[in-house]
N, C-alpha and C positions, 0 to 999 in steps of 0.2 A: 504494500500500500504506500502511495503515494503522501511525503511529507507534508506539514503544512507548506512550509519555504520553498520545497520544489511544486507544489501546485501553484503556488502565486505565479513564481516565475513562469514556467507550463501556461500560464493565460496572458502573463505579458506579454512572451512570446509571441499568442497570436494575434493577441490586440497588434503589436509591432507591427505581424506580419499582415494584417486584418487593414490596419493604417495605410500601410505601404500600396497594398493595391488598391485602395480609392483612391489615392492619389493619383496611381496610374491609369486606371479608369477614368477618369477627371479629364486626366490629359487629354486619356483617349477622344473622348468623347465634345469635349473643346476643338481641338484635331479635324476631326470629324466634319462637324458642322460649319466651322473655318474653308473644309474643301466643299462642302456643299452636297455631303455624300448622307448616307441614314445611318444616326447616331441609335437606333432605337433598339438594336441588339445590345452595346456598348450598355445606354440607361437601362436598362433593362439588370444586366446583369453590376452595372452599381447601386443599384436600389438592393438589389439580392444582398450584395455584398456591406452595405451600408446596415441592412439589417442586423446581418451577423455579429459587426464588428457591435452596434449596440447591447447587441445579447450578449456577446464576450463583456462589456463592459458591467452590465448588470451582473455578470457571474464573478466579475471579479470584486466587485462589491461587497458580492453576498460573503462571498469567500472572505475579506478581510475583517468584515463586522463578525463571521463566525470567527477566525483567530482571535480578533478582541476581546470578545464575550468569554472566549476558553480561557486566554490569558487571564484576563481579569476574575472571572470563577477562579480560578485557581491561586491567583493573589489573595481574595479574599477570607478573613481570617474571624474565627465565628461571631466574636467582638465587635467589627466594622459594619457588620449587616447590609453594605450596600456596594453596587460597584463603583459609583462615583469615587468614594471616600478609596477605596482598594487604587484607582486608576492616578489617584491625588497627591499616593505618597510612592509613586514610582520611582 
């Protein structure tokens, strides 16, 4: 099973890589229209890809709020009763 620290990384990664090609779709499809040609396979497949990269983002979220939450549960000492207080004396 995959660590926390390598699954972070694991979705940076494809945000990165998720990044990198709307940019080049972008291009693409700038390009494109610039020559006067049909851009609509290109939008087509950067919307797809625009999606994704959002859902990588939302998973990468979730992923970090769940690290914190573990972190901080496990900080917490029966005495403090809350996370805030656990997160305050890092």
């Amino acid at each position: 099973m995959m660590s926390d620290r390598q699954a972070l990384v694991a979705i940076a990664s494809r945000i990165a890589d998720a990044e990198n090609r709307v940019a080049q779709l972008r291009w693409r499809v700038e390009r494109l229209r610039s020559e006067g040609s049909d851009a609509s396979q290109a939008i087509e497949t950067l919307q797809v890809v625009s999606r994704d990269l959002a859902n990588f983002y939302v998973q990468q979220s979730v992923m970090r709020r769940t690290v914190w939450a573990q972190r901080c549960h496990d900080k917490i000492s029966p005495q403090s009763g809350n996370c805030a207080s656990a997160s305050a004396h890092r």
